[in-house]
C-alpha positions as CSV (number, residue, x, y, z in Angstrom):
1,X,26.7,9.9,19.4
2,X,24.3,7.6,21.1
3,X,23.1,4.5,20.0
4,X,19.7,5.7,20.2
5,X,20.3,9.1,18.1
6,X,22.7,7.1,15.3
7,X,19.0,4.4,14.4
8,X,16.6,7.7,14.8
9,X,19.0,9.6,12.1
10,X,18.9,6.3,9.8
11,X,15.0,5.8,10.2
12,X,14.5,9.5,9.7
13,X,16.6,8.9,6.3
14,X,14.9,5.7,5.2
15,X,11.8,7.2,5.6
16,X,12.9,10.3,3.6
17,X,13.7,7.8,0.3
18,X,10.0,5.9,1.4
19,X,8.3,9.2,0.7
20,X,10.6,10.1,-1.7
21,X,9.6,7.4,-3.9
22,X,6.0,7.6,-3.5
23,X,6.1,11.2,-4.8
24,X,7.6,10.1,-8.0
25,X,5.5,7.4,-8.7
26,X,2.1,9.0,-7.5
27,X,3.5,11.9,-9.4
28,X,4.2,10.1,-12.7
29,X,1.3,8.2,-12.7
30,X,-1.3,11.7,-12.1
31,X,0.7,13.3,-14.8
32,X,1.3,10.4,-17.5
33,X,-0.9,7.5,-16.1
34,X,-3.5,6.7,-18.9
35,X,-1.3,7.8,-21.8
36,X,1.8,5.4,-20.5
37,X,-1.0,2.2,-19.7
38,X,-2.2,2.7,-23.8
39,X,1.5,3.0,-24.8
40,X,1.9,0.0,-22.6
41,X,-0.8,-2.1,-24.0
42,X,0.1,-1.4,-27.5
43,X,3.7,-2.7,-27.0
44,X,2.6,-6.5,-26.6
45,X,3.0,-7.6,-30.0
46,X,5.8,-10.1,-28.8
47,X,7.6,-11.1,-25.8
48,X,11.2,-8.9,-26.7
49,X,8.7,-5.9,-27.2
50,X,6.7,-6.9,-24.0
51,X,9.9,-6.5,-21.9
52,X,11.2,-4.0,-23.3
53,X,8.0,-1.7,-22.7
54,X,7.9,-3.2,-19.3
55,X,11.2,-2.0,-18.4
56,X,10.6,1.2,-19.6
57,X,7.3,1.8,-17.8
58,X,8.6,0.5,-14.8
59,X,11.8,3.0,-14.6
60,X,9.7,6.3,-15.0
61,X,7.4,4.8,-11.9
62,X,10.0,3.7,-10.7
63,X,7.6,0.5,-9.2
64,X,7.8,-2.7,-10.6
65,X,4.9,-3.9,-8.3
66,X,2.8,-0.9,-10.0
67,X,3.6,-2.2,-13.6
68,X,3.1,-5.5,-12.5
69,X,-0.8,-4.7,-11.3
70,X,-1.6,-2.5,-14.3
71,X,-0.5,-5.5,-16.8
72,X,-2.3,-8.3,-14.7
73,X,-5.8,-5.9,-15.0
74,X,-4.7,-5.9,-18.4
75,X,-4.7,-9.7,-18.6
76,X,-7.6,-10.0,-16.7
77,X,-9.3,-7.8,-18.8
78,X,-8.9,-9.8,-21.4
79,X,-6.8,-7.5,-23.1
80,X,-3.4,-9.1,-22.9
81,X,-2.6,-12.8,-23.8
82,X,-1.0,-13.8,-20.1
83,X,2.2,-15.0,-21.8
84,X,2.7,-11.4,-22.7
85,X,1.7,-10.1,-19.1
86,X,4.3,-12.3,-17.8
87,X,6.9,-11.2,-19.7
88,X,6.2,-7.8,-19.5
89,X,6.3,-8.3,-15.6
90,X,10.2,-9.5,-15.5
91,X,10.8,-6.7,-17.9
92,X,9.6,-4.0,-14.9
93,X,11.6,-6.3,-12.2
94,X,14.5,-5.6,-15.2
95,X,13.5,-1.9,-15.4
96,X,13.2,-1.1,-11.6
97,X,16.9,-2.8,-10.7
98,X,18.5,-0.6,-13.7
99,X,16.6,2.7,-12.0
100,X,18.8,1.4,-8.9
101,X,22.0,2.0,-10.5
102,X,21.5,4.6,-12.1
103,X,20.5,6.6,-9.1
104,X,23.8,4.7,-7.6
105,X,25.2,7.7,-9.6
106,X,27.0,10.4,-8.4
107,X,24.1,12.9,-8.5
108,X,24.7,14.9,-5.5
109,X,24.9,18.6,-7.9
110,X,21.4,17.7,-9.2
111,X,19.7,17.5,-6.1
112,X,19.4,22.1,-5.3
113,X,18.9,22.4,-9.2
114,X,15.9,19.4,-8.8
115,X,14.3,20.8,-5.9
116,X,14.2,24.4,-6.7
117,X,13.3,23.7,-10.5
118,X,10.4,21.1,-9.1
119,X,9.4,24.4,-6.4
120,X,8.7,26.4,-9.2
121,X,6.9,24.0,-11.2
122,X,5.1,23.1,-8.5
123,X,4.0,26.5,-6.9
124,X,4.1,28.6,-10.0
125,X,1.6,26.4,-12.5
126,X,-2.0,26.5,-12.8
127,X,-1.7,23.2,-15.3
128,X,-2.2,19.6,-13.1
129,X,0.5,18.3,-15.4
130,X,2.7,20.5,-15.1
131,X,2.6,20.5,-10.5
132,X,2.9,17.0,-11.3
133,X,6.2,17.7,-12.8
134,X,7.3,19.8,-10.6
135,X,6.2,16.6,-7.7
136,X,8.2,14.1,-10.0
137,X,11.2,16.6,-9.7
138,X,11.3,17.4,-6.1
139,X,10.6,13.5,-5.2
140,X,13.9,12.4,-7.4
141,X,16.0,15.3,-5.6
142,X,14.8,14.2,-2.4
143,X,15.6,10.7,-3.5
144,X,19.2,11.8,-4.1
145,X,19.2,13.6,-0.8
146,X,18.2,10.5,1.3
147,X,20.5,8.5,0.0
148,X,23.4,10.8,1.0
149,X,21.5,10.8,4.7
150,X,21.6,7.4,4.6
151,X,25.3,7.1,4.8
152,X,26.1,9.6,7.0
153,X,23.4,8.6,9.4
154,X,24.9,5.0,8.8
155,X,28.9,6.2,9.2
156,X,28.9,5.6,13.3
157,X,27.4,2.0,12.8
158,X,30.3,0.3,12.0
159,X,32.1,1.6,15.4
160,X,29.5,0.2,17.4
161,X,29.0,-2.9,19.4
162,X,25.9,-4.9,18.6
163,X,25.6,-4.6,14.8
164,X,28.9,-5.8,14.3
165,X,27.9,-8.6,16.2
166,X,24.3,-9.2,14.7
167,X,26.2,-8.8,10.8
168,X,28.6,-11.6,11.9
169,X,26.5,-14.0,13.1
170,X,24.4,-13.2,9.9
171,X,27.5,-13.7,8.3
172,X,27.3,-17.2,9.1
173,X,23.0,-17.8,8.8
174,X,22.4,-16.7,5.4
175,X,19.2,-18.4,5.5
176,X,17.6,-15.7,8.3
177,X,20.1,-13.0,6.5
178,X,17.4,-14.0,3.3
179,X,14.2,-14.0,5.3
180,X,15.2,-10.7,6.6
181,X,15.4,-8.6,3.8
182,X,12.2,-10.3,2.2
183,X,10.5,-8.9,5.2
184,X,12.3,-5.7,4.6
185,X,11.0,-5.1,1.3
186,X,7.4,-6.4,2.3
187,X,7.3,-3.4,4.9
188,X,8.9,-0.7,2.3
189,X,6.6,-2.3,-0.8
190,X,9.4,-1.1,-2.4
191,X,12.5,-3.0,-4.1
192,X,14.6,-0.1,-5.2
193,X,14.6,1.3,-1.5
194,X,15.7,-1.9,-0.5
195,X,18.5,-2.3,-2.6
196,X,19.1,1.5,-2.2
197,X,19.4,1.2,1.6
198,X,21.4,-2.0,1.5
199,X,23.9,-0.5,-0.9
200,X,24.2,2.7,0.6
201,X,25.5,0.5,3.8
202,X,27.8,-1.7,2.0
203,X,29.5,1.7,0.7
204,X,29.7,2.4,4.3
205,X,31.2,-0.7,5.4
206,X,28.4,-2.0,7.5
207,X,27.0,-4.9,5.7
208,X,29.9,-7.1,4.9
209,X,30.7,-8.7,1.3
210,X,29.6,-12.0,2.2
211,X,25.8,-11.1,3.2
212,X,25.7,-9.6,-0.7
213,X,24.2,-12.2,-2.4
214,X,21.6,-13.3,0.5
215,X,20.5,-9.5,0.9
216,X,20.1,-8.9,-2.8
217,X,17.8,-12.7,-3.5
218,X,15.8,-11.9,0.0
219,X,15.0,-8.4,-1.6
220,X,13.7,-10.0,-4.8
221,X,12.1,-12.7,-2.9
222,X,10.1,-10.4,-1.0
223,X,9.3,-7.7,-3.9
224,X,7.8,-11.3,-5.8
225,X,5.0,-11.9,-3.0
226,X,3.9,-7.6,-2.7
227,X,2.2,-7.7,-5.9
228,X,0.7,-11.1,-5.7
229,X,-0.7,-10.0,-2.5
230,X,-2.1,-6.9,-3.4
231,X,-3.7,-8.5,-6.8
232,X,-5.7,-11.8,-4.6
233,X,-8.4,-10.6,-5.5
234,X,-8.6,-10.0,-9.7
235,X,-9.8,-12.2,-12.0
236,X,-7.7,-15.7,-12.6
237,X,-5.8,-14.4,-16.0
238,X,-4.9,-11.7,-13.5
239,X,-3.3,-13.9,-11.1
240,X,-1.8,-16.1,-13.2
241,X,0.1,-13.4,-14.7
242,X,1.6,-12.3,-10.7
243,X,1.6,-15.6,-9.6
244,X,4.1,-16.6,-12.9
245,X,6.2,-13.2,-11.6
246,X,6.6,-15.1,-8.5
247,X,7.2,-18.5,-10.0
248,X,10.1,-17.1,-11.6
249,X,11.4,-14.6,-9.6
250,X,10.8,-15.9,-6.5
251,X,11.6,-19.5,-6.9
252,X,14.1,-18.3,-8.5
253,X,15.8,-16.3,-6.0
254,X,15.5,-19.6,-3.6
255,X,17.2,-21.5,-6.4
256,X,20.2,-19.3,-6.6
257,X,20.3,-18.9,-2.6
258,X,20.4,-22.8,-2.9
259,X,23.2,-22.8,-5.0
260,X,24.9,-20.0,-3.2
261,X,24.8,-22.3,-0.7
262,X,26.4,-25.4,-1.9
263,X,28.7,-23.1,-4.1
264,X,29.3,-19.6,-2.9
265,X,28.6,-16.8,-5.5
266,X,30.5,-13.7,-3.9
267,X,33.2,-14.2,-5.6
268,X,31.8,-13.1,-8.7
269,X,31.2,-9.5,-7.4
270,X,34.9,-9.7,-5.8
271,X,36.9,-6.3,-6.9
272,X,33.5,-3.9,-7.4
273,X,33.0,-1.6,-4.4
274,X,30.1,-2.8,-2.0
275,X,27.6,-0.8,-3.1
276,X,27.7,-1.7,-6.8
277,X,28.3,-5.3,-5.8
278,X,24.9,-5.1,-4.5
279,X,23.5,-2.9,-7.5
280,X,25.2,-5.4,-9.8
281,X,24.1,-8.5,-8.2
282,X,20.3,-7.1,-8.2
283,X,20.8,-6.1,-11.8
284,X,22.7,-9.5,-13.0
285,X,19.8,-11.5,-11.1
286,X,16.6,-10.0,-13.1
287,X,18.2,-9.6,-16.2
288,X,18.7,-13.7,-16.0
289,X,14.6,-13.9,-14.5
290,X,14.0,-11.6,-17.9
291,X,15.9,-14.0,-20.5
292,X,14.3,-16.9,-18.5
293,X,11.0,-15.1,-18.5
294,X,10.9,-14.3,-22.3
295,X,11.8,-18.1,-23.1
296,X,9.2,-19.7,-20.5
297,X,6.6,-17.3,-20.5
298,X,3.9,-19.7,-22.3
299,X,5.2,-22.9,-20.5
300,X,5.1,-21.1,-17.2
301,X,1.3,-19.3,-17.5
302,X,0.1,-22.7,-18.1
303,X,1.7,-24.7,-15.4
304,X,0.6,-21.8,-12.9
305,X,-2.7,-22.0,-14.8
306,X,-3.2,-25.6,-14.0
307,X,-2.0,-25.2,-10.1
308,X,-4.9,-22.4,-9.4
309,X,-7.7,-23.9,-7.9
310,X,-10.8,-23.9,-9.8
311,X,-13.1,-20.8,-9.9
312,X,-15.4,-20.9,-7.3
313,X,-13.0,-23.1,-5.0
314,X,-11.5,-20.2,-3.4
315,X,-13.7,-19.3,0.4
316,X,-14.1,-16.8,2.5
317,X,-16.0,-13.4,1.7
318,X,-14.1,-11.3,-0.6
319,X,-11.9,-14.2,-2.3
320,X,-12.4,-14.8,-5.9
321,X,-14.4,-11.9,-6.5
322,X,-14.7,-10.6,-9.9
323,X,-13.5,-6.9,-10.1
324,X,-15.8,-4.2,-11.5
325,X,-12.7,-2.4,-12.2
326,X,-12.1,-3.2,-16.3
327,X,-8.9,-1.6,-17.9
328,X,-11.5,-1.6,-21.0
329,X,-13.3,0.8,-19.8
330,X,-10.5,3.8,-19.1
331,X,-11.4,4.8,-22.9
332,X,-14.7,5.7,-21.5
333,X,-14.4,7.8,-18.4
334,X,-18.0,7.7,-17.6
335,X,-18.1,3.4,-17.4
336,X,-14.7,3.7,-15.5
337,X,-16.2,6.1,-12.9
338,X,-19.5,3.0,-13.3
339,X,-17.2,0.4,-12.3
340,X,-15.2,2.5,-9.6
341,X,-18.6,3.6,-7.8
342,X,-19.2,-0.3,-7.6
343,X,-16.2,-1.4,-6.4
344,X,-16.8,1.5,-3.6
345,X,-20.0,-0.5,-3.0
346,X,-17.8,-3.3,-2.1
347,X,-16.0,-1.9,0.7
348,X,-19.2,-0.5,2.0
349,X,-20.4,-4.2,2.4
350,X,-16.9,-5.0,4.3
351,X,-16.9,-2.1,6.5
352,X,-20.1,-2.4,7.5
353,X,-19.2,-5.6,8.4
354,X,-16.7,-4.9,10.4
355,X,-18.7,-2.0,12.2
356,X,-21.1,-4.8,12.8
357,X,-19.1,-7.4,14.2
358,X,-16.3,-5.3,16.6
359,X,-18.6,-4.4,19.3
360,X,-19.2,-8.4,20.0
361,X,-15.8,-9.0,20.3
362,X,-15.8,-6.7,23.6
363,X,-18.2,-9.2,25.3
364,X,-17.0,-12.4,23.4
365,X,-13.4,-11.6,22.2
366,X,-12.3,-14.9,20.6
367,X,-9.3,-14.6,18.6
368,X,-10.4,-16.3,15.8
369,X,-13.1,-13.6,15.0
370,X,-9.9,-11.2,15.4
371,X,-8.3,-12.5,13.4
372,X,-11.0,-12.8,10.4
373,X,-11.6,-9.1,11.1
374,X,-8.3,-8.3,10.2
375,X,-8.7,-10.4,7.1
376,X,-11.7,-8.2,6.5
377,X,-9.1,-5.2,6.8
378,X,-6.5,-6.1,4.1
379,X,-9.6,-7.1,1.8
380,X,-10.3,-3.3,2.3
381,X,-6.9,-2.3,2.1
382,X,-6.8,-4.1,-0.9
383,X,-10.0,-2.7,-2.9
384,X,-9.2,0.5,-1.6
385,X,-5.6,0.3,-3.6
386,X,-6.8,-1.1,-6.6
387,X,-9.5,1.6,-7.0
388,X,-6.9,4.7,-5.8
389,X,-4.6,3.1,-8.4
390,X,-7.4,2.7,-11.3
391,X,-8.6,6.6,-10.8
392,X,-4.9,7.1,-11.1
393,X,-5.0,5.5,-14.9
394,X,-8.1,7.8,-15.9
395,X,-7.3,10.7,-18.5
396,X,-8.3,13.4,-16.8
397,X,-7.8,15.7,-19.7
398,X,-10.7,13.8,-21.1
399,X,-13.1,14.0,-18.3
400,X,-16.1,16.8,-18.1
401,X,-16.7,18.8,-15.4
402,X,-19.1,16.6,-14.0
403,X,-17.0,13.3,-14.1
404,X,-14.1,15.1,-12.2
405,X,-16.5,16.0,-9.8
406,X,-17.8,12.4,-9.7
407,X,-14.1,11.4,-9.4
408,X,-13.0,13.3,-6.6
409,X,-16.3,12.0,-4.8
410,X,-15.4,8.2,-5.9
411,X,-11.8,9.2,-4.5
412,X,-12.7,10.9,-1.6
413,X,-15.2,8.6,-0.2
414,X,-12.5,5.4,-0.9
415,X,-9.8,7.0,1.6
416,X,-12.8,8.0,4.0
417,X,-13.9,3.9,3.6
418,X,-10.4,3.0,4.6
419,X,-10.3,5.2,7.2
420,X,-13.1,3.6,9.0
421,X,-11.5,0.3,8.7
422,X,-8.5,1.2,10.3
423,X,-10.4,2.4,13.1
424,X,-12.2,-0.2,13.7
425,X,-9.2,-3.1,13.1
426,X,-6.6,-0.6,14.4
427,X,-8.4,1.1,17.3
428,X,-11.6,-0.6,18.4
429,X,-10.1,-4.0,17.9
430,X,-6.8,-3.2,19.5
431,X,-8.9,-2.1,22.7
432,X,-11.0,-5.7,22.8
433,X,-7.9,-7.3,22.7
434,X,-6.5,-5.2,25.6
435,X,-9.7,-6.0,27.7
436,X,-9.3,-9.5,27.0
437,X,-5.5,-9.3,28.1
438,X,-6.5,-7.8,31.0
439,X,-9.2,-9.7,31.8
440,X,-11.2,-7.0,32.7
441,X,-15.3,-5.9,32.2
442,X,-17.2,-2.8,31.6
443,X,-19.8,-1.9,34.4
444,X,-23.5,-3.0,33.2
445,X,-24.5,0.6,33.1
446,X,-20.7,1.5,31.0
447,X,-21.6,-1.1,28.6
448,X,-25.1,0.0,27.8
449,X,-24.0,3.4,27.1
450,X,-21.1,2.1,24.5
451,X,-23.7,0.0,23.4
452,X,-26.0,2.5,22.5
453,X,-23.5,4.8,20.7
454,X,-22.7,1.9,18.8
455,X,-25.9,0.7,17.4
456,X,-26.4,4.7,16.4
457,X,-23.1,4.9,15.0
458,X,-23.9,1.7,12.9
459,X,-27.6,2.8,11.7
460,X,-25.9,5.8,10.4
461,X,-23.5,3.5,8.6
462,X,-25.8,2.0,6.5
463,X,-27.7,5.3,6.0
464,X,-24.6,6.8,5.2
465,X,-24.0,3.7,2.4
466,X,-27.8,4.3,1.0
467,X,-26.8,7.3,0.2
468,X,-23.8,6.6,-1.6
469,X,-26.1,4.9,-3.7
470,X,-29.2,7.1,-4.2
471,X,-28.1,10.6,-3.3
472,X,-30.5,10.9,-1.4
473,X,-30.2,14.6,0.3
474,X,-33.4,14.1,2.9
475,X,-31.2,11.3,4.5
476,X,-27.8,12.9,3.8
477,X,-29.5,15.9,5.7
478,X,-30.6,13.5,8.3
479,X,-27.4,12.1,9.0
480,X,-25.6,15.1,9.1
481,X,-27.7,16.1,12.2
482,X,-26.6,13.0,13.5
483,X,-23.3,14.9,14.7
484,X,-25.0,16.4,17.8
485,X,-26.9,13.2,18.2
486,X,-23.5,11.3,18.8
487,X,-22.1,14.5,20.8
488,X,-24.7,14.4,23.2
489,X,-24.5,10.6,24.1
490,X,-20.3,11.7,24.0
491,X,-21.0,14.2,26.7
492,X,-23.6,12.0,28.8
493,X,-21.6,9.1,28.4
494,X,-18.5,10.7,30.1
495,X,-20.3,12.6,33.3
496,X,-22.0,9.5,34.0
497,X,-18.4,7.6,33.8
498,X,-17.4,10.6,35.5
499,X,-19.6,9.9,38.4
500,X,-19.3,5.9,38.6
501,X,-15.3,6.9,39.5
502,X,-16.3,9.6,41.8
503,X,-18.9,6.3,43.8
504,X,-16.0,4.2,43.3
505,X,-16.7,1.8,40.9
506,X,-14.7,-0.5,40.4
507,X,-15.1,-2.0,37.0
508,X,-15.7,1.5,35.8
509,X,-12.0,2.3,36.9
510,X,-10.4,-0.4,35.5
511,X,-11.9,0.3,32.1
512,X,-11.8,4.1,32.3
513,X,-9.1,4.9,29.2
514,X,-11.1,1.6,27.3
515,X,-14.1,3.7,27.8
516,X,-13.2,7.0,26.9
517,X,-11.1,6.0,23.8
518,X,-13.9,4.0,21.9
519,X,-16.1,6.5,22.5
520,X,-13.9,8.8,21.0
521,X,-13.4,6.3,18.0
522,X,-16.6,6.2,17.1
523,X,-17.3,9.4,17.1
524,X,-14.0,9.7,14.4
525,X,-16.2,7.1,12.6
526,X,-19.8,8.8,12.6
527,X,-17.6,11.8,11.7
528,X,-16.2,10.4,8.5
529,X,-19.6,8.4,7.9
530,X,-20.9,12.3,7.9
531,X,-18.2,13.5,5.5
532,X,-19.3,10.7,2.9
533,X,-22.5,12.0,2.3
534,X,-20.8,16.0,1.9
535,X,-20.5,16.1,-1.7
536,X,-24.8,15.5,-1.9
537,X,-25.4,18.1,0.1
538,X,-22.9,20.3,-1.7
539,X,-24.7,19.9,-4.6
540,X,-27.7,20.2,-3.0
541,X,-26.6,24.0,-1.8
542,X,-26.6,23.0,1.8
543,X,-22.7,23.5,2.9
544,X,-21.5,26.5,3.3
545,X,-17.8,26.8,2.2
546,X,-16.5,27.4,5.7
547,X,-18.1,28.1,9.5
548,X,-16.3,30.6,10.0
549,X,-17.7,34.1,10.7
């Protein structure tokens, strides 16, 4: 088998537990979300109790970053003392590494009886709960069924050439060995799969004893900084509660990799098989950030506490904002849906921004303002999370018809808002940075006709944003005929390029695919600016539930 085909097999696999994951977590939280948050919050009465239900929460999501999130709006809420949060934190990190050995398990006869029970849950039930078991059940069996892909997709590795020379000079750099699997776990967001992925190729031989210990602290290095990242932008109580996590885990791992160093630690995992070594070692690690965590919650809050800078000292748009997103308020569906509809508001204000700003960068594409608008785009990314993972938390047994409505709308328009973000970082960005490398220029009459779809595209952005706000159906009408508006510049645009390459122009060659492929991204965008304003006119009786005839 070809080199090639053995990493496709592997990716393929990793992939598999990715997804695998995200269905049991997305599935647990739709199905048990706002009832495990109150159980959650109750269970703060000391630090023991605090880790405990930390731990538990954490293995039925089987996310320690997720836990870690829900406790720090807790804290910023006001509702939890932040020497509880913290210690509730460790007690997920605890929670998650147990979760890895116990799916270290010899499962492999649960995973037909999980899927086909989980099938008909899923397909068979008109209850939400009830699909969301049958997810939750087809997302562990899958789970199981990666992991055993894993290894056989991993078996040839070890006859190979290169790895074995990559694992032995790792073998001797722990330090890039440690900086690897941090960056690992950042792209997977996910320490379980980590360790899962690394101790499925220690069973197979692949990664050698010695790398154990670096492997394992880089994983829990690197799952320290995901939910410190994704939480920059809550209240301070909030971030003093992730930033502790990472005081303590993280330093922590360095500590122990510094000591591993001076006095190696493998020999303390000598006689277990690979794979549990590297369970074990994951395990042994957050149990000791758990005890630690309990004792030196208090002192560690308020020496994070005092390191913060001072509200207001944090710049740059987006930073320091105050979240209208209050775990308070998931008692009250209809002031959750309040504060979810304003934090929609704020990504309006960012993508807009961003809309704005792109089309400048074609004629002046400095790379600072690249790189502030990708800054712009985690901001986005990161609003958009926070608000997909508070909708999450809402009791939807307790909802009306009319909030569920108003949810889905609140959802619906947040994945649209990050859509349009991605474009424009992802796709119109990525093309000015192409021109610039190439140093080439649109013709004057190219430019004026990308120009003018863009200034339409971004009137109907804000239009599209006012009525968000008002529901508004004249203007929701109004830019839904803005669809053969864009078309017809689309079609214009392309037979007059079509024409400048038939006179033999030359700009108008060299920027031919540049040309046609942000037209075609705006259009996606004025598209999706169209779909935000559906549910108005839906309500309104001006959809009709399909164009077909």
């Amino acid at each position: 088998m070809s080199g090639a085909l053995i990493l496709l097999n592997l990716a393929g696999a990793v992939a598999l537990l990715l997804w695998a994951t995200h269905m049991v977590r997305s599935g647990v939280e739709r199905a048990f979300g706002a009832g495990l948050d109150a159980r959650l919050r109750r269970a703060f009465p000391d630090a023991l109790r605090a880790i405990g239900a930390g731990g538990l929460m954490a293995m039925a999501l089987q996310s320690a970053t997720a836990v870690a999130l829900i406790v720090a709006g807790f804290a910023a809420s006001g509702h939890v003392a932040a020497a509880r949060g913290i210690a509730a934190v460790v007690g997920a990190d605890l929670g998650s590494a147990v979760v890895t050995g116990i799916l270290r398990l010899d499962l492999s006869l649960l995973v037909p009886v999980l899927l086909l029970f989980g099938v008909i849950a899923f397909r068979s039930s008109t209850e939400a709960r009830w699909r969301q078991v049958g997810r939750i059940l087809i997302g562990i069996g899958l789970l199981l069924l990666s992991l055993r892909l894993i290894g056989e997709a991993s078996e040839p590795l070890r006859d190979g050439e290169m790895l074995p020379l990559v694992l032995g000079y790792l073998s001797r750099d722990w330090l890039t060995a440690f900086l690897l699997a941090a960056l690992m776990t950042w792209l997977f967001h996910s320490s379980i799969a980590a360790i899962l992925l690394v101790a499925a190729l220690a069973d197979r031989g692949v990664i050698p004893p010695v790398l154990v210990i670096p492997l394992v602290l880089g994983i829990n290095f690197g799952a320290a900084l995901i939910a410190v990242y994704l939480g920059r932008g809550m209240a301070r109580a909030g971030q003093v509660v992730l930033m502790a996590n990472l005081a303590l885990r993280g330093v922590g791992a360095l500590a122990v990799f510094v000591l591993h160093l001076a006095m190696p630690l493998y020999a303390l995992l000598a006689g277990l098989p690979p794979g549990d070594a590297v369970v074990m070692g994951h395990v042994a690690f957050n149990g000791a950030v758990a005890l630690g965590g309990g004792v030196l919650a208090g002192v560690v809050a308020r020496g994070v506490d005092a390191l913060l800078p001072a509200a207001g000292a944090q710049g740059g748009l987006g930073r320091g904002r105050e979240s209208a997103l209050d775990a308070a308020d998931l008692a009250v569906p209809s002031r959750a849906l309040a504060g979810a509809a304003r934090e929609l508001l704020a990504l309006c204000e960012r993508v807009e921004l961003m809309l704005s700003e792109v089309f400048r960068l074609y004629r002046e594409p400095e790379r600072a303002a690249l790189a502030d608008l990708a800054r712009l785009d985690d901001e986005v990314d990161a609003i958009h999370t926070e608000i997909k993972l508070y909708l999450a938390r809402i009791d939807e047994a307790a909802l009306t018809a009319e909030e569920r409505a108003r949810l889905n709308e609140i959802l619906s328009g947040n994945i649209r808002l990050e859509q349009i973000a991605d474009i424009v970082a992802q796709g119109i960005a990525a093309k000015a940075r192409k021109k610039l490398k190439r140093g080439v220029d649109f013709s004057d009459a190219g430019w004026d006709e990308l120009s003018g779809i863009h200034a339409e595209v971004a009137r109907n952005a804000r239009l599209a944003f006012n009525v968000l706000m008002t529901g508004d159906v004249d203007a929701a009408r109004e830019l839904a005929e803005t669809k053969e508006t864009i078309r017809r510049l689309e079609q214009e645009s392309e037979d007059n390029h079509h024409e400048r390459l038939r006179a033999g122009v030359t700009a108008s060659r060299e920027t031919s695919a540049l040309h046609v492929d942000t037209i075609r991204d705006l259009k996606e965008i004025n598209s999706l600016l169209v779909a935000l304003t559906h549910p108005v006119l839906h309500r309104a009786g001006m959809l009709r539930e399909n164009r077909l005839r």
